[in-house]
C-alpha positions, 0 to 999 in steps of 0.5 A: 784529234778532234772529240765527238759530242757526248750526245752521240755516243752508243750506249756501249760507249755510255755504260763503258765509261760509267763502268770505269769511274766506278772502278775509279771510285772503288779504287780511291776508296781504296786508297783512301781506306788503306790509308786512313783505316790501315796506315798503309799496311804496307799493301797496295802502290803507296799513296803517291803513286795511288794519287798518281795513278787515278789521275792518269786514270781520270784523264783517260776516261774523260778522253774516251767519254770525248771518242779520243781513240788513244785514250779507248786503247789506254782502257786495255793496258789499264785492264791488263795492269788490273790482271796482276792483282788477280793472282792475290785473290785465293790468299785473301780468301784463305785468309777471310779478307773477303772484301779486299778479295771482292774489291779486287775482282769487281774492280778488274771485271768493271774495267775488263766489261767496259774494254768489251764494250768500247771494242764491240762494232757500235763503239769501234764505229763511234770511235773511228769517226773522232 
């Protein structure tokens, strides 16, 4: 496959992939709050498979910057994983984690917009031609 420059890319395409580090931020800050703050707590995937995962998650979205279209559609796996997660939100609620509860939504709503925006017909386009 070969990569389309960066300077063509639709803004779809732009704020897509902005969207998705800052996910990538908010969940190595994250891990890296969890870990240090907490000890683990026994929440979360532990830090190997953390470390792991984030840097799947960074080569991926330096792919999808690059129009590589395997990479658009690791974005919706990686979102639908995000969707998991989703089901502990009322009980950090109840128990008054809010930040944890918001880090949870922000985090899945960042990668479920930018999923949206690398599938509308401006990105579809851009992304076919790589």
């Amino acid at each position: 496959m070969k990569s389309v420059t960066p300077d063509h890319r639709p803004i779809t395409v732009r704020v897509a992939v902005s969207l998705l580090w800052t996910a990538w931020i908010l969940s190595a800050a994250a891990l890296g709050i969890n870990q240090i703050a907490c000890a683990g707590a026994g929440i979360g995937p532990g830090p190997a498979l953390g470390v792991v995962s984030l840097g799947v998650q960074a080569v991926v979205w330096v792919f999808v910057g690059r129009g590589h279209p395997a990479a658009r559609a690791m974005t919706v796996a990686f979102a639908l994983i995000a969707v998991f997660p989703l089901q502990m939100i009322a009980g950090l609620v109840s128990e008054r984690a809010f930040f944890s509860a918001g880090h949870t939504l922000l985090s899945f709503a960042l990668k479920a917009t930018s999923v949206a925006l690398l599938f509308d017909s401006d990105s579809r386009r851009w992304f076919e031609r790589a």
